[in-house]
C-alpha positions as a LaTeX table, in Angstrom:
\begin{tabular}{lrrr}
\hline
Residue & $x$ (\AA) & $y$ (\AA) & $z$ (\AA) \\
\hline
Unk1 & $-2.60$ & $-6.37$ & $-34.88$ \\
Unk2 & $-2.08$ & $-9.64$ & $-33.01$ \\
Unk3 & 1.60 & $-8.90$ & $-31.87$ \\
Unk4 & $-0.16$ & $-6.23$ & $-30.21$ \\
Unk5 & $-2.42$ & $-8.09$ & $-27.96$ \\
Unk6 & 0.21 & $-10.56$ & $-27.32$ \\
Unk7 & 2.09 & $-7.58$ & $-26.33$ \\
Unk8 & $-0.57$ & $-6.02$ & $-24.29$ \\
Unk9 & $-1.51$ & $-9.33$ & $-22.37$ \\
Unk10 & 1.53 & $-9.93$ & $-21.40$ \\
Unk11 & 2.62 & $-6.42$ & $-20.03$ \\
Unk12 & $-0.81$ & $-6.23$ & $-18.54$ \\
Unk13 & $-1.65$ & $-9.62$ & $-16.99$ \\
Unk14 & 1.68 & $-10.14$ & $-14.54$ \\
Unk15 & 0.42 & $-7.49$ & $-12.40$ \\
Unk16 & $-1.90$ & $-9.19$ & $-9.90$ \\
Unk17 & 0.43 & $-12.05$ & $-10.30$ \\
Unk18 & 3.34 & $-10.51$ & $-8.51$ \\
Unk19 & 1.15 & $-8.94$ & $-5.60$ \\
Unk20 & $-0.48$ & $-12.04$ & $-4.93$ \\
Unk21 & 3.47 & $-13.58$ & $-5.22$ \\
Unk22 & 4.57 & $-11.26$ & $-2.61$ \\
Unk23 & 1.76 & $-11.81$ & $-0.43$ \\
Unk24 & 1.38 & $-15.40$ & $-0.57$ \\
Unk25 & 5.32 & $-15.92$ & $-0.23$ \\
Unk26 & 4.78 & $-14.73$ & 3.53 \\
Unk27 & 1.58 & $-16.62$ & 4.08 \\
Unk28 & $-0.70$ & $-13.93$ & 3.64 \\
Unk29 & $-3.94$ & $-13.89$ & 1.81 \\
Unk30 & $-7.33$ & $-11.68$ & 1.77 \\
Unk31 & $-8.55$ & $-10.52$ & 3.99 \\
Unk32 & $-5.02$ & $-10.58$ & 6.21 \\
Unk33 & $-3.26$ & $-8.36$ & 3.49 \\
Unk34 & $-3.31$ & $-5.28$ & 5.18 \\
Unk35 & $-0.30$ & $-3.10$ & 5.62 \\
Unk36 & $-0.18$ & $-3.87$ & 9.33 \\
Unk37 & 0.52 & $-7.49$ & 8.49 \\
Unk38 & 2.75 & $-7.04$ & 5.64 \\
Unk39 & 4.85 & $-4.94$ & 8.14 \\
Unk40 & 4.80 & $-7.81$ & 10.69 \\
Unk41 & 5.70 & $-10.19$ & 7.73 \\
Unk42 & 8.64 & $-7.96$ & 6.67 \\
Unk43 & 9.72 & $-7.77$ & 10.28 \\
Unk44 & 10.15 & $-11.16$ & 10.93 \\
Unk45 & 11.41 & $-11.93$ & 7.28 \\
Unk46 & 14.55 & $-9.28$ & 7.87 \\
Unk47 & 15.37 & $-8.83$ & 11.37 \\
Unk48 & 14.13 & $-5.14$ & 11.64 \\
Unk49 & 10.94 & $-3.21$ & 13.47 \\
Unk50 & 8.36 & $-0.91$ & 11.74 \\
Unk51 & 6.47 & 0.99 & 13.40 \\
Unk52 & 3.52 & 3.30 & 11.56 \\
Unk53 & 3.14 & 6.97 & 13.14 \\
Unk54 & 0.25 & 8.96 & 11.83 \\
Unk55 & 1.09 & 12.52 & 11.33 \\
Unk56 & $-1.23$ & 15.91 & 11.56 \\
Unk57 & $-0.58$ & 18.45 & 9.18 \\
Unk58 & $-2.54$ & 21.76 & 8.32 \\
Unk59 & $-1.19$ & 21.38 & 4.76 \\
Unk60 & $-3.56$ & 20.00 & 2.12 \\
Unk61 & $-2.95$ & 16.27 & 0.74 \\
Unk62 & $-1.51$ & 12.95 & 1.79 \\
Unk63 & 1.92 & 11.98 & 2.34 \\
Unk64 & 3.57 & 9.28 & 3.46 \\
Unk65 & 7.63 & 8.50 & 4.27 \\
Unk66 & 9.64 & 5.89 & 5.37 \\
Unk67 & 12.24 & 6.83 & 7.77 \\
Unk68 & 15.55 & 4.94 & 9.51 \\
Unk69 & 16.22 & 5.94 & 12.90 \\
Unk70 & 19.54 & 7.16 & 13.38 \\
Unk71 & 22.10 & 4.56 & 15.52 \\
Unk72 & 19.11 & 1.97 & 14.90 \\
Unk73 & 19.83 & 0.53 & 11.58 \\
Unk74 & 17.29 & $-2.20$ & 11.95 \\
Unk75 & 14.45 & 0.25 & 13.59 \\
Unk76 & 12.36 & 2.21 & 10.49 \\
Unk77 & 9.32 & 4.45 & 11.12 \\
Unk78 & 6.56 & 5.40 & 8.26 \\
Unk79 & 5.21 & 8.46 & 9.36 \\
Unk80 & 1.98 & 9.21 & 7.15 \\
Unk81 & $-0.58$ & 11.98 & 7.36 \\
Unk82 & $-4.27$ & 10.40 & 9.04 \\
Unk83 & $-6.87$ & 10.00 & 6.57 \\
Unk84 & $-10.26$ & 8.68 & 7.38 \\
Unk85 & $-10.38$ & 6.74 & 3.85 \\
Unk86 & $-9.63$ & 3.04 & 4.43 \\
Unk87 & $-8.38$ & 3.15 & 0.76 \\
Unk88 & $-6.56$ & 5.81 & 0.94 \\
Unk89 & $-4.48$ & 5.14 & 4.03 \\
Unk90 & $-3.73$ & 0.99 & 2.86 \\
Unk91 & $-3.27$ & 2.79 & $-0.60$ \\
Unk92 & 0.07 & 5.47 & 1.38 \\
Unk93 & 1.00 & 2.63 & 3.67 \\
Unk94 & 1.68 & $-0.25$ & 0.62 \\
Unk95 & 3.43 & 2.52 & $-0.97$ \\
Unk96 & 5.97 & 3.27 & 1.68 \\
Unk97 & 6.15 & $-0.25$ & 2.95 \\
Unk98 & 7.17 & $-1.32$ & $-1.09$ \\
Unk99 & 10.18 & 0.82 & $-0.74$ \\
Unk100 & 11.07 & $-1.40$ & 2.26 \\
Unk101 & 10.43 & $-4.52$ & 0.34 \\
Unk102 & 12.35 & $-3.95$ & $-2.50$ \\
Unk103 & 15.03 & $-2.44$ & $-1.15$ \\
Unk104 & 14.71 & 1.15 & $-2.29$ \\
Unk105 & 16.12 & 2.63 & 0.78 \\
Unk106 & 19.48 & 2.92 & $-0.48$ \\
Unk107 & 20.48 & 6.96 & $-0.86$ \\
Unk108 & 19.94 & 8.89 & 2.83 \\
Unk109 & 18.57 & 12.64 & 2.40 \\
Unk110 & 19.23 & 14.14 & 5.54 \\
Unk111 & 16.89 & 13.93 & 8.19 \\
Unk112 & 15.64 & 15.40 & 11.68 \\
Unk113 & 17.29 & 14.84 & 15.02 \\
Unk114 & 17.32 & 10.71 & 15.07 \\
Unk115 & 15.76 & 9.86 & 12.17 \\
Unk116 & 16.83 & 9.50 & 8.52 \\
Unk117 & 14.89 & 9.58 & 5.87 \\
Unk118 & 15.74 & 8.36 & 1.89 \\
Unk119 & 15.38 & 9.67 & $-1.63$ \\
Unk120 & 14.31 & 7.30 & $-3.93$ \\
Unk121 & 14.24 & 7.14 & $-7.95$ \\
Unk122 & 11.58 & 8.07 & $-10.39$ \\
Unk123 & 11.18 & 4.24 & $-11.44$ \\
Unk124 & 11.76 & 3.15 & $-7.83$ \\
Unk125 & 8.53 & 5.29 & $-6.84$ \\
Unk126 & 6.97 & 3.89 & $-9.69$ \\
Unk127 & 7.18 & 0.41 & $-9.11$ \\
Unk128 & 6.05 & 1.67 & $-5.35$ \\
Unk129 & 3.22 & 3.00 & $-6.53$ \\
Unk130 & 2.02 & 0.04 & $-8.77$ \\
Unk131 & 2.69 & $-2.25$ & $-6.02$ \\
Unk132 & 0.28 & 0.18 & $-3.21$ \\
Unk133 & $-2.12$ & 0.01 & $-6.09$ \\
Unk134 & $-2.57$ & $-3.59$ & $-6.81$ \\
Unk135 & $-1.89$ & $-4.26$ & $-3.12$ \\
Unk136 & $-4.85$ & $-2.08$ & $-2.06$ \\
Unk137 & $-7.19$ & $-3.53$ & $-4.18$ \\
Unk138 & $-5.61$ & $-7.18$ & $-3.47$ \\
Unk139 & $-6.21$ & $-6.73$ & 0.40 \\
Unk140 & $-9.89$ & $-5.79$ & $-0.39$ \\
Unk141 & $-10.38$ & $-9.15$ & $-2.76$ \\
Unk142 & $-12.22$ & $-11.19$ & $-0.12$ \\
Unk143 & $-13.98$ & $-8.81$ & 1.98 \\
Unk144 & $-17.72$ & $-9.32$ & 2.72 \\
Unk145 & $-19.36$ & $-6.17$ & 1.57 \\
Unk146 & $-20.62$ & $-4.02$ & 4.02 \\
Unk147 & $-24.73$ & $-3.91$ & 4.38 \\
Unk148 & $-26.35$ & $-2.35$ & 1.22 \\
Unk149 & $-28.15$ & 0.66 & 1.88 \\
Unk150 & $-28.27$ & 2.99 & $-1.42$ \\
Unk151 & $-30.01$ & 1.09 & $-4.57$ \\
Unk152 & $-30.40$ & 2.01 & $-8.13$ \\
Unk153 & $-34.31$ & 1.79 & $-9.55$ \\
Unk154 & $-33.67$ & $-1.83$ & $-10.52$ \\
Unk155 & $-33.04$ & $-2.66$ & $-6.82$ \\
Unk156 & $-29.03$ & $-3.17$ & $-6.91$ \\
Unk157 & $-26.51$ & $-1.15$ & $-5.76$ \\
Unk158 & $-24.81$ & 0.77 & $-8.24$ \\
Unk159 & $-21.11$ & $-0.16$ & $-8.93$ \\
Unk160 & $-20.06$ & 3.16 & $-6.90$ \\
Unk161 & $-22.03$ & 2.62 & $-3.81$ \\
Unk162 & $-20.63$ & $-1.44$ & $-3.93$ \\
Unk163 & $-17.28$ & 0.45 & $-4.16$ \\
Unk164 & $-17.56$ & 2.77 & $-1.45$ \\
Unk165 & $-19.16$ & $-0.10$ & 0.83 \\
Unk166 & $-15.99$ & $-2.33$ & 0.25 \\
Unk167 & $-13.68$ & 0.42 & 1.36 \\
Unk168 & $-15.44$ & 1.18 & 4.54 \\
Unk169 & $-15.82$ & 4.97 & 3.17 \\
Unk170 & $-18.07$ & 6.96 & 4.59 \\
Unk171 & $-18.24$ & 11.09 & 3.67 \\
\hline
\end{tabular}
């Protein structure tokens, strides 16, 4: 039974180490971890221009992809489909912007007109995804919370309502 909490601790507790790594590496901490400034980080870091294009679409979900634009290696777009969630649109935007940051970007699928756009593996999307997680959550670490409105009986806010004011999310 012990090898099994060693083992769980130490799978487990590297997580927020290596998104506050990869934040604090380019001199960003909460509240400037948004995807906005990771972008501008990245930019400067590797020579090349992002640019983040919100899409409409009648079709039901969220999306995100990173594309190259063609003849303009350096020049990539992430075209994502508008949400009004805060968390939600940081949580698409880390996503796409990890594939940039660790190099996922490496097999082309084809694209439309000028602009490329990349298949990526199962575990690359994974380790995408984990990072958009703990990213999102990291870049919300030192916000104020937003005015309480909504208690419970006892006169605090319940831990969904503290949730929803931290996020900016408003139905």
């Amino acid at each position: 039974m012990a090898w099994r909490r060693r083992q769980i601790a130490r799978t487990t507790r590297p997580m927020g180490d290596w998104i506050t790594r990869e934040f604090a590496c380019r001199g960003l901490v909460p509240p400037h971890c948004t995807p906005a400034a990771l972008a501008r980080a990245l930019e400067r870091e590797r020579g090349i221009s992002i640019t983040f294009v919100p899409h409409v679409s009648a079709e039901p979900g969220v999306s995100g992809m990173v594309y190259r634009h063609e003849g303009r290696e350096n020049t990539y777009s992430i075209v994502f489909r508008r949400t009004p969630n805060l968390v939600l649109r940081r949580l698409i935007l880390f996503h796409e912007l990890a594939h940039l940051l660790f190099n996922h970007l490496g097999t082309e699928d084809g694209g439309d007109g000028a602009l490329r756009s990349y298949m990526v593996t199962d575990a690359e999307d994974a380790v995408a995804e984990a990072f958009a997680v703990g990213a999102m959550q990291y870049s919300f670490s030192a916000e104020d919370p937003l005015p309480q409105t909504d208690t419970d009986a006892d006169g605090a806010p319940s831990a969904f309502e503290q949730y929803l004011q931290r996020t900016a999310y408003w139905p």
